[in-house]
C-alpha positions as CSV (number, residue, x, y, z in Angstrom):
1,X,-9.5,-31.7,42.3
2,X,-7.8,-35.1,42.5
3,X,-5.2,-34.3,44.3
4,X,-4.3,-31.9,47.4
5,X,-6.1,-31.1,50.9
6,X,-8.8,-33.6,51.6
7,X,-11.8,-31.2,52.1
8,X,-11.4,-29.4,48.2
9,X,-11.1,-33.4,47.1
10,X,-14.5,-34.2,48.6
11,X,-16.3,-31.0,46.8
12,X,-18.0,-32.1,43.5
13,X,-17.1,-28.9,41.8
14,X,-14.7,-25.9,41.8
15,X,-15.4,-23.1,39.6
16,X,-12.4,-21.7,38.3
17,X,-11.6,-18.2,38.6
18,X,-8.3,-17.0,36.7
19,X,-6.0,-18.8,34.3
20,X,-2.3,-18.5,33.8
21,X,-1.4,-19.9,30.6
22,X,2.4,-19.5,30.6
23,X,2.6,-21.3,33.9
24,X,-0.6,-23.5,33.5
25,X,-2.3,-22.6,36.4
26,X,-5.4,-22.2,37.7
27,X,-7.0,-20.1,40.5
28,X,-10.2,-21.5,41.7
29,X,-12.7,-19.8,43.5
30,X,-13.2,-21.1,46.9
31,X,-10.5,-22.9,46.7
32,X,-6.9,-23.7,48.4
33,X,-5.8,-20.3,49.9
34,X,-2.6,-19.5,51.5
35,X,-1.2,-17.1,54.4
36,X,0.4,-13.7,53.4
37,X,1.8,-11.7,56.5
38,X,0.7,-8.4,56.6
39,X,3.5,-5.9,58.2
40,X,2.1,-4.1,60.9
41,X,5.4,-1.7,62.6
42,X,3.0,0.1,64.5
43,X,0.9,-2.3,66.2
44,X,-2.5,-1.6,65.4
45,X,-5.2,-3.8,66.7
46,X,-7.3,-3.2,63.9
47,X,-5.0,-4.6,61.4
48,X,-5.3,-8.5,60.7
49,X,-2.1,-10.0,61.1
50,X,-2.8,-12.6,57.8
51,X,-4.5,-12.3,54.6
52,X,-5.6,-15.2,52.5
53,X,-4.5,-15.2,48.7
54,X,-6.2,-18.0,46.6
55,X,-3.0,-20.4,45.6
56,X,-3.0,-21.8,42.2
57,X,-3.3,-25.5,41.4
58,X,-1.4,-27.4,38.3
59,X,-3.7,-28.4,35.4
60,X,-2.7,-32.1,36.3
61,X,-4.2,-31.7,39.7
62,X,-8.1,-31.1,38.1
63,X,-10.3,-32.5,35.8
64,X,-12.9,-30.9,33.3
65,X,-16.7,-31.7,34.8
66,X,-18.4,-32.7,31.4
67,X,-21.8,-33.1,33.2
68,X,-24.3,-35.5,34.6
69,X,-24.4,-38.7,33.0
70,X,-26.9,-41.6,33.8
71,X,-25.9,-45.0,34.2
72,X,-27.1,-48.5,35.0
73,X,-28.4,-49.4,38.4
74,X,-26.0,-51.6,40.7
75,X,-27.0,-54.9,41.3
76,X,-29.7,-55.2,43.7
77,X,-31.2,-51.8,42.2
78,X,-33.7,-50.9,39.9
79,X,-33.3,-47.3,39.0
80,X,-30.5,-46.0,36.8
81,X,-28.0,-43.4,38.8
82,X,-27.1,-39.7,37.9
83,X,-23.3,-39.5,38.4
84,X,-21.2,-36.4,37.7
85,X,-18.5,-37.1,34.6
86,X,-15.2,-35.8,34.6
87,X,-12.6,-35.6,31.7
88,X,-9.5,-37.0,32.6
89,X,-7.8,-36.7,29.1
90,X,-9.0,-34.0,26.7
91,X,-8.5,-33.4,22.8
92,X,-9.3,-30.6,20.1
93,X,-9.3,-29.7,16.3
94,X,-7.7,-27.6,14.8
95,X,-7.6,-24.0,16.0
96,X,-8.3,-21.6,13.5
97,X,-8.5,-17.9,13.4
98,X,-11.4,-15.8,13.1
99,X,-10.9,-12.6,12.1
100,X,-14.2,-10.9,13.2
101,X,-13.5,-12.2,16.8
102,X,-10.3,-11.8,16.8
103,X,-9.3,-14.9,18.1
104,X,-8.4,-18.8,17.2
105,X,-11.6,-21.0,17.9
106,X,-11.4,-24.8,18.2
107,X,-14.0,-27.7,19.4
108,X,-12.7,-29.5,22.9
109,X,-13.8,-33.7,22.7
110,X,-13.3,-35.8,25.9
111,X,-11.0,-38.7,25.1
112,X,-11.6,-40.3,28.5
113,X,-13.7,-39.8,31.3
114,X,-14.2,-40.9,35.0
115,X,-16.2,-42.5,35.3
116,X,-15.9,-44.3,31.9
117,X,-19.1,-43.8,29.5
118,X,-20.5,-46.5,27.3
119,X,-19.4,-45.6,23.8
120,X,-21.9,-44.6,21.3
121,X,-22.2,-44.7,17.3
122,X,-24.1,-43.1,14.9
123,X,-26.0,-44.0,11.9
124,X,-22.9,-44.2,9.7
125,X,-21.4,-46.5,12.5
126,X,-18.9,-44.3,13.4
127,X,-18.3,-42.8,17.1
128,X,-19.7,-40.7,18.6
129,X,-16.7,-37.8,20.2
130,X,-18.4,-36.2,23.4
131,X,-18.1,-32.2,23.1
132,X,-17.1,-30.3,26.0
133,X,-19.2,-26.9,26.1
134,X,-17.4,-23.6,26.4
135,X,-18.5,-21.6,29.7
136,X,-21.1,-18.7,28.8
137,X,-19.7,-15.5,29.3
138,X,-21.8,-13.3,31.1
139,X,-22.8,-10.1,29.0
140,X,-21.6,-7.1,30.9
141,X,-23.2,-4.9,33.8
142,X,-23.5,-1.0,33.1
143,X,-24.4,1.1,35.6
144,X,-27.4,2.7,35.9
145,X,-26.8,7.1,34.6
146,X,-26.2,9.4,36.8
147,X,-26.6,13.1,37.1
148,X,-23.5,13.5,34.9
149,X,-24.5,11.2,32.4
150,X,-26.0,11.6,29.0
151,X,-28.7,8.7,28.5
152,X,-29.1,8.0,24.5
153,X,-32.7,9.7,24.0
154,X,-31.0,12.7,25.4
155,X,-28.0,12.6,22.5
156,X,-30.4,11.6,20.0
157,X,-32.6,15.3,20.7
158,X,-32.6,18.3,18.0
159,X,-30.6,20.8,20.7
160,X,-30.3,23.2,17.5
161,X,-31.4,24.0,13.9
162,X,-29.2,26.3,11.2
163,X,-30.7,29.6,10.4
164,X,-32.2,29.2,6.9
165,X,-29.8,31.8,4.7
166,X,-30.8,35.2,4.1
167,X,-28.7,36.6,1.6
168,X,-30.3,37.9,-1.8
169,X,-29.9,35.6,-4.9
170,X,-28.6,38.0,-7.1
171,X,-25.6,38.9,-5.7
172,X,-24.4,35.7,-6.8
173,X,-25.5,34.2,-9.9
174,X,-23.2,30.9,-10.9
175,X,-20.9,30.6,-14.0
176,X,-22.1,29.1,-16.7
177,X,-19.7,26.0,-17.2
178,X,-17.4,25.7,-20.1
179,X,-17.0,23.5,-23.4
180,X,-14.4,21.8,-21.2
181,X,-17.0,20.9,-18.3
182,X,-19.4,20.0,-19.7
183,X,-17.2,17.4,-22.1
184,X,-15.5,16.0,-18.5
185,X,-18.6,15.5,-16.2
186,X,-20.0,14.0,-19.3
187,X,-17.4,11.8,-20.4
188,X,-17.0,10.3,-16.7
189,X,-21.0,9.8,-16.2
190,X,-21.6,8.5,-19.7
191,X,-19.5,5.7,-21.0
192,X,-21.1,6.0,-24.4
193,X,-19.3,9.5,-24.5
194,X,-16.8,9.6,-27.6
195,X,-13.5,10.2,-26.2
196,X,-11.1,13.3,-27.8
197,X,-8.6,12.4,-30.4
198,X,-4.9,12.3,-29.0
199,X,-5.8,13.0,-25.9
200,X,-3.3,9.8,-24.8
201,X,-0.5,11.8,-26.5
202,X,-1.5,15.2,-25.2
203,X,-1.8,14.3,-21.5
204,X,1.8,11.4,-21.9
205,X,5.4,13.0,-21.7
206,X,7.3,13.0,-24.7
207,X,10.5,12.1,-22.7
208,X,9.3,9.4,-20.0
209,X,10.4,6.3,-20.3
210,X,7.5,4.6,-22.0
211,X,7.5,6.8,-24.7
212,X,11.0,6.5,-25.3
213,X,11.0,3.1,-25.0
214,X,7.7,2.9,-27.5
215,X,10.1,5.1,-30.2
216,X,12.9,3.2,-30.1
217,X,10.7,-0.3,-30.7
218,X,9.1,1.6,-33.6
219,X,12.7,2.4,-34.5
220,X,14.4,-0.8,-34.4
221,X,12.3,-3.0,-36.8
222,X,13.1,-0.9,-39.6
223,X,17.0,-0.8,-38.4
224,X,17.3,-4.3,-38.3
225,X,16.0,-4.0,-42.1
226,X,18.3,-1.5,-43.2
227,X,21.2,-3.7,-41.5
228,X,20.6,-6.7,-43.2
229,X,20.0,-4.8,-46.7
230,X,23.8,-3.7,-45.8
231,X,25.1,-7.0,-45.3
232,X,23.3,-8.8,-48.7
233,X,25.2,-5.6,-50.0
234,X,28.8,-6.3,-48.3
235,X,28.0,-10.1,-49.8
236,X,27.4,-9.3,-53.3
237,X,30.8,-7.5,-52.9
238,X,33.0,-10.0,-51.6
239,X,31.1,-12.6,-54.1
240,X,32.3,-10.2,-57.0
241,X,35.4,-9.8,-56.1
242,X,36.5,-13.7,-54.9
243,X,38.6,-12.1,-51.3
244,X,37.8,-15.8,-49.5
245,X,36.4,-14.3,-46.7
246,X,33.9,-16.1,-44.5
247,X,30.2,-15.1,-44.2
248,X,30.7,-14.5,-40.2
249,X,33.8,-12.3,-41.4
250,X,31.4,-10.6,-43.5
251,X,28.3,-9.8,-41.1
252,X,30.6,-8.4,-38.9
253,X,32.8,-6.1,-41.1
254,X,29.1,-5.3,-42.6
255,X,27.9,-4.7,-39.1
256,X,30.8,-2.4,-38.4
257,X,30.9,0.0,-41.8
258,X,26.8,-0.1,-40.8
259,X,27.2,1.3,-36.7
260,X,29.6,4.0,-38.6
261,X,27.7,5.2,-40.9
262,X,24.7,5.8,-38.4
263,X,27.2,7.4,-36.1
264,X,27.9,9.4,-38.9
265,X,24.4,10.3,-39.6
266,X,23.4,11.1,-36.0
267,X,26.6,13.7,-36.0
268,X,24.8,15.7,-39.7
269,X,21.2,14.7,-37.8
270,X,23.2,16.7,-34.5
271,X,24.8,19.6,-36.6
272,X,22.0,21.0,-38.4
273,X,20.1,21.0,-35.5
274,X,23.0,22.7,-33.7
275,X,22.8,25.3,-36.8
276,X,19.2,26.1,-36.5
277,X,18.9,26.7,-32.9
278,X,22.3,29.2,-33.7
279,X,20.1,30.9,-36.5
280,X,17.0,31.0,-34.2
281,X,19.2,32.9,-31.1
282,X,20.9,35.3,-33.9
283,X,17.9,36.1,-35.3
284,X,16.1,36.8,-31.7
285,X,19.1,38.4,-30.5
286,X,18.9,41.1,-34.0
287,X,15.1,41.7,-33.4
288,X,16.1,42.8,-30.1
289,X,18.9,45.2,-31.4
290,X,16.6,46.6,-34.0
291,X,14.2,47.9,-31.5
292,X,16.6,49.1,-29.2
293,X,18.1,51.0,-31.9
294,X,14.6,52.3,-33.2
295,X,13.6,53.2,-29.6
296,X,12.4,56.3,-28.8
297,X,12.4,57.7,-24.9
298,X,10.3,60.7,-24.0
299,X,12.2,63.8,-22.2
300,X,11.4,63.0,-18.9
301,X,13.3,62.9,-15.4
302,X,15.8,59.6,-14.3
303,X,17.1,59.3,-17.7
304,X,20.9,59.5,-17.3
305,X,23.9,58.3,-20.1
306,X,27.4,57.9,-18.3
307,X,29.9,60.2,-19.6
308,X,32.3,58.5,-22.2
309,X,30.0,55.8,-23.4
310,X,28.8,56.2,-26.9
311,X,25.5,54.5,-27.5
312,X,25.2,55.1,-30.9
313,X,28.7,53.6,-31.8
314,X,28.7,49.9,-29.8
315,X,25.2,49.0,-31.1
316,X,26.0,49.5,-34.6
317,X,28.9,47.1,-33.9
318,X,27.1,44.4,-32.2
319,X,24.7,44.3,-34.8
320,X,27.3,43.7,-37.6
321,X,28.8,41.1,-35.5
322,X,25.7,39.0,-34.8
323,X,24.6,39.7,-38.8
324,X,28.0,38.2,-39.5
325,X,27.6,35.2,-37.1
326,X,24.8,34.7,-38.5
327,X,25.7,34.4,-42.1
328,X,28.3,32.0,-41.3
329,X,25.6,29.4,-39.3
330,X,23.3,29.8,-42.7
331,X,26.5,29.2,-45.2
332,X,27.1,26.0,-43.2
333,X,25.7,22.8,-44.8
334,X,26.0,20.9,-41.6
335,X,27.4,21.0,-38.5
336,X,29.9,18.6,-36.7
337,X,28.6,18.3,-33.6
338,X,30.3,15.1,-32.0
339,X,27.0,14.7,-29.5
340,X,24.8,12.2,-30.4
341,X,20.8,12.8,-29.9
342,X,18.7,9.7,-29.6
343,X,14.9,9.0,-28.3
């Protein structure tokens, strides 16, 4: 200490014992203590009346002891003298963080010292920082066991062994694995393994968004071809027949008659699919009559027909109207749906 009560000033060293690093503090052991009163409402003799509390000390009351340093003899003396070295101004590198400690680490030099030290250069000429040495942390005390504890040869001993299993083979004998199996444990331990045709398209979705996407790219090429065959057509027109329009008039009348006519042919594209699927549920919906009508129940109990409902008259007439429905859907060309259907 350098400055405060005169018998910590003439110790050599003071060993500190706590840090507070928002205040900058210190707590040193053995060091400055203060008076805390201790309430006593009762009087006891046996109670002290004070206890100490160590009081802490300002960083710029200390210095860092470096270590013993030798130094020249005084005049009139012969051999060199051992002097303890204090740091009176302190730098550091960089901190950086170590992950496996879990903290920042960073070298501490001594700028200057009290008492000063002769400087010193290496090889290279340049100078020579003196390196302040972290304190050694002492490795921690464990207690000796106890009754209640469990030492490590003691967890490490076979307490118990599994029965060996008793049941009889034969009641279970193992499938033998599949085609399928086999081709998958073989396929992911051998990279040799041929891989199955379309297995990328089997296993995909035909409506996710990749695959649409990959459609509509394998679309558009040839739609960009078709567009400009139309509008080399729509020029060769206007050519022929002199109107004086321009070829930007041109590309985008072209470009207009050419988004029609696909509208056009999604509509047809939408109606004969619209058709089909009507000829598919007709044609499902007739099977179902025929064997209704063919059906044959056994006399047996629970079998009950509502009075004034005649069986054998409405199915006859359902059937004529789904046969009829179902001519008109196959006498239609096309249909006229206005939905569009696009990948």
């Amino acid at each position: 200490m350098i400055t405060g009560k005169d018998e910590f000033k003439k110790k050599d060293r003071i060993e500190v014992a706590e840090v507070d690093r928002e205040k900058n503090w210190l707590y040193l052991k053995d060091g400055p203590q203060h008076k805390i009163a201790v309430a006593n409402p009762m009087h006891e003799p046996d109670i002290p009346r004070f206890n100490l509390s160590p009081m802490p000390v300002h960083y710029s009351n200390v210095q860092l002891y470096i270590g013993d340093f030798e130094f020249p003899p005084l005049e009139g003396e012969t051999e060199p003298r051992i002097l303890p070295v204090y740091a009176t101004r302190v730098q550091r590198t960089t901190p950086t963080y170590v992950k496996g400690l879990g903290r920042y680490v960073f070298t501490r030099y001594a700028a200057a010292t009290s008492p000063a030290l002769p400087p010193k250069y290496d090889e290279d000429g340049d100078r020579v920082r003196i390196e302040i040495p972290w304190p050694e942390s002492k490795p921690r005390e464990r207690a000796d066991p106890g009754p209640h504890d469990t030492t490590a040869e003691e967890a490490l001993k076979i307490t118990w062994v599994p029965p060996a299993p008793t049941l009889n083979p034969g009641l279970h004998k193992p499938d033998e694995p599949t085609p399928e199996n086999k081709y998958l444990e073989t396929a992911g331990a051998d990279p040799s393994q041929p891989m199955e045709h379309f297995v990328a398209r089997e296993l995909s979705s035909y409506w996710s968004r990749a695959s649409r996407t990959k459609r509509w790219q394998q679309r558009e090429p040839y739609r960009l071809v078709r567009l400009e065959r139309a509008i080399r057509k729509e020029v060769k027109q206007s050519e022929a027949y002199a109107d004086g329009r321009t070829y930007k008039e041109i590309k985008l009348e072209a470009t207009w008659k050419f988004d029609r006519a696909e509208e056009e042919r999604w509509k047809r594209k939408r109606g004969k699919k619209i058709a089909r699927k009507m000829r598919r549920h007709m044609s499902k919906k007739l099977k179902k009559m025929d064997k209704l009508n063919h059906i044959v129940l056994k006399p047996a109990k629970n079998q009950y027909i509502p009075p004034g409902m005649n069986v054998i008259d409405e199915v006859p007439y359902a059937r004529a109207q789904s046969e009829q429905v179902l001519r008109k859907s196959r006498g239609k060309g096309g249909g006229t749906g206005k939905g569009k259907m696009r990948n």
